[in-house]
N, C-alpha and C positions, 0 to 999 in steps of 0.2 A: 154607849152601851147602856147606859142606865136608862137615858131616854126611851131603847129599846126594853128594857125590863119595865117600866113605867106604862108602856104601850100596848102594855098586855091586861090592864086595865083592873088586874087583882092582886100583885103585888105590894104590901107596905117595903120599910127603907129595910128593914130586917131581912124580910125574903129575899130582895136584891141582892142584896151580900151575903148570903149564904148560897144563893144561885152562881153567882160572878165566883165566890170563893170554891164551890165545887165543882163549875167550870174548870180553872184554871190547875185546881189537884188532877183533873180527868186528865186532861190535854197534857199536860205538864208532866205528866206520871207515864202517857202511854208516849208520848216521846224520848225521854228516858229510857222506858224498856226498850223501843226500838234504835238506841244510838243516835237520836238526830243531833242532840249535843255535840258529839264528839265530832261531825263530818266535820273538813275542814273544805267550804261551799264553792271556794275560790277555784277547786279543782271538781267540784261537784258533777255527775255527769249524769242521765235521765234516771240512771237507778237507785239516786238519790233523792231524787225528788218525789221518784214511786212511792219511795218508801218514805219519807212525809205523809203524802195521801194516805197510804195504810193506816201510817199512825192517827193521823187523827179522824181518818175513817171511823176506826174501833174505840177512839176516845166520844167518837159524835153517839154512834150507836151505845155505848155506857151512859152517856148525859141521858139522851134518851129511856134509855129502861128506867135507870137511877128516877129521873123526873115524875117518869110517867106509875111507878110502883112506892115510890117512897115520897115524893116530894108533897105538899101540901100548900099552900095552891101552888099549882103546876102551872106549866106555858105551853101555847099551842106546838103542834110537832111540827108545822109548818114553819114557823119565829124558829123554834130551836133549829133546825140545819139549816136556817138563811145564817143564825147567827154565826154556827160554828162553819161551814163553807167559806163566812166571810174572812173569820179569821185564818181559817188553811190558805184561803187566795192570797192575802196580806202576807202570808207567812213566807207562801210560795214567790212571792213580787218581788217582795222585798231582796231574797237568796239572789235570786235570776239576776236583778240590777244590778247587785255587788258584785256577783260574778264576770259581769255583762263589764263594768269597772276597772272590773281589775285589768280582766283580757285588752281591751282598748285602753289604758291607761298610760303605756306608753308612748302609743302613736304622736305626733307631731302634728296633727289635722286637729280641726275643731272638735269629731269626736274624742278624740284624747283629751283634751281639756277639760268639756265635759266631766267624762268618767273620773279626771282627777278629782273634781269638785265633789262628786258624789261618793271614791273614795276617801276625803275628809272630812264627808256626814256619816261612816261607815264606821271608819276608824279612831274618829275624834283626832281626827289633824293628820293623824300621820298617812300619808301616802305612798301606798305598796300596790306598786304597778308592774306588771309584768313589763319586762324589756320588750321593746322595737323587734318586729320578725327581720326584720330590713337589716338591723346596725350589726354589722361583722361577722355576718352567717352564707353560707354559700347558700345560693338561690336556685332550690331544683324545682324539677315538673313532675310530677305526676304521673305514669301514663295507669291508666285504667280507674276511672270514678264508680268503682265498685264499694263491695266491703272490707276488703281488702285496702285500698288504695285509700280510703275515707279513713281507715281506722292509721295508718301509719301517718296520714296527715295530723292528723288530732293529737298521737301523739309525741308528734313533732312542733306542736304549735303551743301543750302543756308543760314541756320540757325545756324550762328558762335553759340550761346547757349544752341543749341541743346545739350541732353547729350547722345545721339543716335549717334554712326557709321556704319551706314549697309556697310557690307563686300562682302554680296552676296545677290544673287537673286537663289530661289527654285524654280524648277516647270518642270511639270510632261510632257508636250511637248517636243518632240524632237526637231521639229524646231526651239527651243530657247536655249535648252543647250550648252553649250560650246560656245556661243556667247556672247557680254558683249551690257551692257546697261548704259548709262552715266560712262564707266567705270570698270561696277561693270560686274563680271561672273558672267553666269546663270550656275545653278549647278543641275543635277538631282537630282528629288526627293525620297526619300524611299532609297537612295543607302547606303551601310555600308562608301563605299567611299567622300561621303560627309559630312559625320558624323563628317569622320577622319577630314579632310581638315578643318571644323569648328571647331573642338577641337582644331587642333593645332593654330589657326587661335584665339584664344583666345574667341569666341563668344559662349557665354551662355544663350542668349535670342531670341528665334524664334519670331516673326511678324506676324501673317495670315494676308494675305493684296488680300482676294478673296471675290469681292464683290457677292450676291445672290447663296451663296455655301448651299448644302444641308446639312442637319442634319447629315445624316450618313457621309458625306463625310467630315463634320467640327469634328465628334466624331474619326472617322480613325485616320487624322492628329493628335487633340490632344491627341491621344493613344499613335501615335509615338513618339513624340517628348519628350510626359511628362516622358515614359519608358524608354529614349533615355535620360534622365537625363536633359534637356535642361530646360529653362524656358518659359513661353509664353504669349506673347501677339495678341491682336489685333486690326485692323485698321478698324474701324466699328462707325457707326453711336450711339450716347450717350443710353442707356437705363433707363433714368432717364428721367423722366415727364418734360416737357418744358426745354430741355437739349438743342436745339438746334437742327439744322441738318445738320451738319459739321461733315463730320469724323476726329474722333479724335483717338490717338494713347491711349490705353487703358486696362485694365486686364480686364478677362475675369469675366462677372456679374453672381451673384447664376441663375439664368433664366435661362442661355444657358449651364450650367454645364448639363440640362436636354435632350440637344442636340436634341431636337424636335422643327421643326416650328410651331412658335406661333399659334394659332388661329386667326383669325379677324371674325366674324361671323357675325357681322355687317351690314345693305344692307339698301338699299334706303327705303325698307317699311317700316323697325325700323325707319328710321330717320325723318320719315314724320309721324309713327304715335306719335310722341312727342314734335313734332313743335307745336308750338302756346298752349301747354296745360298746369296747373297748375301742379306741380308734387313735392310733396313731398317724404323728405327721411326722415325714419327714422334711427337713429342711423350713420348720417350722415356726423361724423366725424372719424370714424373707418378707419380700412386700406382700407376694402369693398366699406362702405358706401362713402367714401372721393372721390374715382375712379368712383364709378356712378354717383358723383355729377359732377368730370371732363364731362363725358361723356354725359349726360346729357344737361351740357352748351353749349356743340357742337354744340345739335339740335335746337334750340332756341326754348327755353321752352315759355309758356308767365309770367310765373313764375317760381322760382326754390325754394322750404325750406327746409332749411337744419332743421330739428330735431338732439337732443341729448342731454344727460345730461352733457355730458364733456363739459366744455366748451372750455377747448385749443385744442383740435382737429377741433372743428368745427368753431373755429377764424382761427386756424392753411388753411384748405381749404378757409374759404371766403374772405381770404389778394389774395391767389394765384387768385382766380378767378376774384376779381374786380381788381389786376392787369393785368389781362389776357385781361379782354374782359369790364372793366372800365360800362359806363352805357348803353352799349346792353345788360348787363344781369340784371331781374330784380331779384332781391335775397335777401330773408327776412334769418335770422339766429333765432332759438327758442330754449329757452335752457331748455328742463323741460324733465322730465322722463315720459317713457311709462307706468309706475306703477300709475303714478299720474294722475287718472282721469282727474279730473276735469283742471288742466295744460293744458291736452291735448285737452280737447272740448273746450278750448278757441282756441289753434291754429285752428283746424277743424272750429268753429263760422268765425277768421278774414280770415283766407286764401280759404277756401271749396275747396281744392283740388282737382282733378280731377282723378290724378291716386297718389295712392299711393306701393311706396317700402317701405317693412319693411327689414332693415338691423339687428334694434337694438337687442341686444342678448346679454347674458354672454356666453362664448364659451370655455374659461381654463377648460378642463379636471380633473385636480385633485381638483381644487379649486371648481367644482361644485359638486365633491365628496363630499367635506368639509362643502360645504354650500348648501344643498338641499332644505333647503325653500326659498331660497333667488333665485335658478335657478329656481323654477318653478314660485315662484311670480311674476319675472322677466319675463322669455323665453313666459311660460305657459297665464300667467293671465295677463302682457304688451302684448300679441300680444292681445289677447281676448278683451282688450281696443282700440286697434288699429279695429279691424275689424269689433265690434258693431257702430262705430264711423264712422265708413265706410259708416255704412250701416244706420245710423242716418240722414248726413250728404248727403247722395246720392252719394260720389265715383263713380265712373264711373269703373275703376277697381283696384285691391287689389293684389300686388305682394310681395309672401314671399322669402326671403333668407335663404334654406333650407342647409343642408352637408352631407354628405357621411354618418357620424359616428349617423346619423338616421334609417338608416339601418342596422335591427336587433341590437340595440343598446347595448352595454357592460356598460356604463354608464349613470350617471343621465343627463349630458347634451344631451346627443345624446337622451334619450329618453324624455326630457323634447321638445326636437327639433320636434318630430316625433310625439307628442304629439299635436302642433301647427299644423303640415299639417293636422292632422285628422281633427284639427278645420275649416283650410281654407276650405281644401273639404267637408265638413259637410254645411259649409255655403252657397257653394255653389251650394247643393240642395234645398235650399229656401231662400235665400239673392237675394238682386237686385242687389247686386257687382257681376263684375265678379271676379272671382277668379282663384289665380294660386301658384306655389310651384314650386323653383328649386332649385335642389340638385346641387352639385361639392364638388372635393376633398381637399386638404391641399391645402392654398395660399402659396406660394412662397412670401415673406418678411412683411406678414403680421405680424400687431403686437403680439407679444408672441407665434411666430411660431419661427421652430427649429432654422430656419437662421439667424433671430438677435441674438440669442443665441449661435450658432455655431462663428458669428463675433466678437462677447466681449470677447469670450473664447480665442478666438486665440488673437485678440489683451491684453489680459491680461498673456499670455504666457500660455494658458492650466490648467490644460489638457480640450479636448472638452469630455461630457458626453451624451453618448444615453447610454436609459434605455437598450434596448437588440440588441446585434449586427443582430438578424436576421429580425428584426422590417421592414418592405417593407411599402411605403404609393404611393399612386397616387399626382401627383400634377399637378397645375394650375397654373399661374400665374393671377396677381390682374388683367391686363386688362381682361384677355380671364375671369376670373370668373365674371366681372362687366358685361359684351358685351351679354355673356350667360342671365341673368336674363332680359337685356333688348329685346335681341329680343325673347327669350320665354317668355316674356309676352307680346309684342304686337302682336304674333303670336296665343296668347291663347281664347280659345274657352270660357271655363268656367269650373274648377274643374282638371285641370290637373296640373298632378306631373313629372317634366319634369329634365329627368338625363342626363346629358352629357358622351360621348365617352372619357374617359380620359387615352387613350393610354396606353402607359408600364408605370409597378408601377417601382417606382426607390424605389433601398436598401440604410435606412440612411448612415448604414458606408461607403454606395461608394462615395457618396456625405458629408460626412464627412471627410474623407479621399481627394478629389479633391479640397475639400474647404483648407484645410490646403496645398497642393501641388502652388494652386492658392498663396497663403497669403506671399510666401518665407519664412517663418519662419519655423526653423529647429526644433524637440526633440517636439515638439507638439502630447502630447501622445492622444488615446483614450480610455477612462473608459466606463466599463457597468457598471449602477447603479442599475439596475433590474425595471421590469417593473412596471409605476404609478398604485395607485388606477383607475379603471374603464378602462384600459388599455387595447389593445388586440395586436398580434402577426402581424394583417393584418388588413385593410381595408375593408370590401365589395367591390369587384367589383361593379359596380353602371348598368354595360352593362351586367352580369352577373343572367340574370332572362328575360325567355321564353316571359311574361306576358309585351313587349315592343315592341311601334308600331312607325313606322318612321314618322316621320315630311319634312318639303321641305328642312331642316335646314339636312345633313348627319351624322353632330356631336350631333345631338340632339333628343331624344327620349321621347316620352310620356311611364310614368308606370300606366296601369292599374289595380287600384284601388279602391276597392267598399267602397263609401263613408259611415260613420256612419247619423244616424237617431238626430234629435235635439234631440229627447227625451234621445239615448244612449251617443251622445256626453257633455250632461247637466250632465246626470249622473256620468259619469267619471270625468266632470270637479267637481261635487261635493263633490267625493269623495277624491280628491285633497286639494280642498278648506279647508275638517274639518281638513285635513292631516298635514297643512298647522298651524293649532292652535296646534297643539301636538307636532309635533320634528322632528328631520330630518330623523330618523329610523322611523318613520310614515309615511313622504312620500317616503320617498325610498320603502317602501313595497307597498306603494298604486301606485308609476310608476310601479311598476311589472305589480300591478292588470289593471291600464286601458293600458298600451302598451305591448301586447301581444305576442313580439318579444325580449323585454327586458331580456336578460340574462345577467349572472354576466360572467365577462372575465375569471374567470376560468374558466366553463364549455369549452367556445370559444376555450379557449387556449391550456386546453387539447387535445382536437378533435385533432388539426392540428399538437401538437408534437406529438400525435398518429400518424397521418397519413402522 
């Protein structure tokens, strides 16, 4: 350096060090302001070294002005940014190699040896090398050498406690195969050759690391890979309610074993028609009920009430929401049963809601085989208090949560269900409420749905049980079946029965079977146990009937249906009611008589092993 201050052919020994010393305050001062001290390099990543160049960018251009306005004799502008460049590049060399050290300092190859050497010129002896990706880490692949897929390797390779070593990178570009990425080769996709290469390669666990991938295209992969003997993950945003929105490295959730895009059905008219309004839920600690409470608090209700007789479900929702959203939500909790009159026209006296959802139901299939007065006292004569109350009370409008297994029912729940929309619709040929009814199919992790059952099973070591292996259901997930009842009902007229399009039915044992592939655990058998009380072979299609007219909604459909007369709807309810003091072979015979669709799943079930 001095040679170069020497070189400039006007300098004495004095200048030199006043130059070198007001160099080194410049630099030295605009690193400082910008933090370069404190990075720690080893983890350093491009936005650190940017911001180096900043720094002594604006330190070169101060030397600069400083020289060229104050100094006496001065140095050419050309000498001053060789000089200081030189020392940025130095600065910049130096970072990179130590970094470049540490990361290969582990390794076992002659590069590792290396980098140790250079970290004991780094460190003054001590050597701090990151651990082997190799020693004690499960060895996965990659599929997609995106940004995605780049950024989760990185920071699987900076995380000494990772238990992750990605080997490779997948993907179905040419312009990326056989080129590497921090290291790592990109490998084709679908090739028997890459299969090999990871076999031998000791890697047993694939990655999907491809963000807005389509349903077919995410079911393809996990065909191959699962068939391909491999195991699988992915690198995907949480599916767990207030999870976060961080991707995170994760197995693949019951939802997307369905390998269909979710619904959102959702849109700015639903969310403005339930702003500022009073809106009660019943049954509002349920898996159902719980989700349109979430959904709900979205909109900024000007009240929110949760109904229900449970009362840890519906403490369980109101911790989550007044930690969510503290005192912008106003939110009363009542804990009395739909059966119980007069419980309930005191909520209806202090809150007088506005719109009401009726969630609450008993919904167990065999258990309402078992107990038929208790599902209609329930289903039947709790909704019948809900919707007089309604209509007491002035509601503004009345939304039922209807299901699939209403249609043409095999059972006393499904037809204690179907039962209820004849009343909504009945009411609303001379009720001041509007009224409405929507149907959907199996919820995906709802309570005493297959899936929590299918999960205990496996974690208990098996065996998992479905009643019959050729059993097909439609399913939904909680949000899309929540989003459906809300915006068909603020889309509703008055008296309509509203089904949704619910794509391909899935076969339980294939998702029995993918459940246990998911879980790693081995000898996980499946038993048929034969079909429950009130059971059938299939579902109703719900889209599956001429008599359906579209809406602005494409997934959503009105069924038309010729509503009963009070006087016919009274009567069946009465006949109910004596049915109701006799037994539960009393009202089993009298659902035949007032739901007219009502058959026993034998019949059903014969038809279709006929056909």
């Amino acid at each position: 350096m001095l040679a170069f201050y020497q070189g400039a052919g006007r300098l004495d020994d004095y200048g030199i060090m006043l130059h070198i010393a007001l160099a080194a305050i410049i630099i030295f001062g605009s690193r400082l302001m910008w933090n370069i001290y404190r990075q720690i390099w080893r983890y350093g990543g491009i936005q650190c070294y940017i911001r180096l160049l900043l720094a002594d960018g604006l330190a070169m251009c101060l030397y600069l002005a400083i020289d060229e306005l104050v100094m006496e004799p001065n140095i050419s502008a050309a000498k001053l940014i060789a000089l200081c460049c030189t020392n940025t590049l130095c600065a910049l060399g130096t970072r990179m190699v130590y970094r470049y050290a540490y990361k290969c300092g582990g390794r076992n190859d002659s590069r590792g040896k290396i980098s140790r050497v250079l970290l004991k010129i780094f460190t003054g002896g001590r050597v701090i090398a990151e651990p082997a990706l190799e020693s004690g880490k499960i060895k996965i692949a990659i599929v997609g050498a995106g940004t995605v897929g780049v950024s989760l390797a990185e920071e699987l390779r900076e995380n000494p406690s990772s238990r992750y070593a990605p080997m490779y990178f997948i993907d179905n570009k040419k312009s990326k195969v056989g080129r590497t990425i921090h290291g790592l080769e990109v490998k084709a996709e679908d090739s028997s050759d890459t299969l090999a290469e990871m076999r031998e390669a000791g890697i047993n666990l694939v990655v999907m690391a491809i963000p807005n991938m389509s349903s077919e295209r995410r079911k393809e992969l996990y065909d191959f890979y699962q068939n391909s003997g491999f195991k699988l993950k992915i690198y995907d945003y949480p599916t767990v309610q207030n999870a976060g929105n961080k991707r995170v490295l994760r197995s693949f959730e019951v939802e997307e074993l369905l390998f269909r895009k979710v619904m959102n059905v959702l849109d700015e008219d639903t969310y403005n028609y339930y702003k500022n309004k009073v809106v009660m839920i019943t049954g509002g600690g349920g898996s159902i009920g719980s989700e349109l409470c979430r959904q709900i608090a979205n909109m900024s209700p000007k009240k929110l009430i949760i109904l229900d007789v449970y009362e840890n479900g519906a403490y369980d929702i109101q911790q989550e929401l007044r930690i969510k959203y503290q005192k912008a939500l106003n939110m009363a909790v009542e804990i009395v049963s739909i059966t119980n009159r007069v419980g309930l026209e005191k909520v209806f006296v202090e809150h007088n809601p506005q719109i009401v959802i009726h969630a609450a139901a008993h919904k167990h299939v065999p258990l309402m085989e078992r107990n038929c007065i208790e599902a209609v006292e329930n289903n039947v004569f709790g909704t019948l208090n809900v919707v007089e109350l309604c209509e007491k009370y002035n509601a503004e409008r009345f939304m039922m949560v209807s299901t699939d297994k209403a249609v043409n029912p095999t059972n006393v729940m499904g037809a204690t269900k179907r039962m209820c929309e004849m009343i909504v619709q009945s009411y609303s040929t001379f009720g001041k409420v509007k009224y409405s009814a929507t149907r959907f199919g199996n919820v995906l992790g709802s309570a005493g749905s297959v899936i929590p059952l299918f999960k205990k099973q496996i974690a208990s070591g098996g065996p998992i049980t479905i009643t019959d292996k050729r059993i097909i259901r439609y399913f939904m997930t909680i949000p899309e079946a929540s989003q459906l009842v809300l915006q068909s009902g603020a889309m509703a007229q008055n008296g309509e029965l509203f089904v949704l399009d619910m794509g391909e039915p899935v076969k339980i044992l294939d998702l029995a079977e993918n459940m246990i592939k998911l879980s790693g655990v081995d000898g996980i058998e499946i038993v048929e146990t034969g079909l429950r009380p009130g059971e059938k072979l299939y579902e109703e299609l719900l889209m599956d009937s001429a008599d359906l007219s579209k809406t602005s909604n494409e997934k959503i459909f009105i069924e038309q249906d010729e509503a009963f007369s009070l006087d016919e709807i009274s009567g069946k309810l009465k006949q109910l009611k004596d049915a109701c003091d006799i037994s539960d072979d009393a009202v089993r015979k009298a659902l035949h008589n007032v739901v007219s669709t009502y058959k026993t799943p034998d019949e059903v079930n014969k038809q279709v092993q006929a056909g």
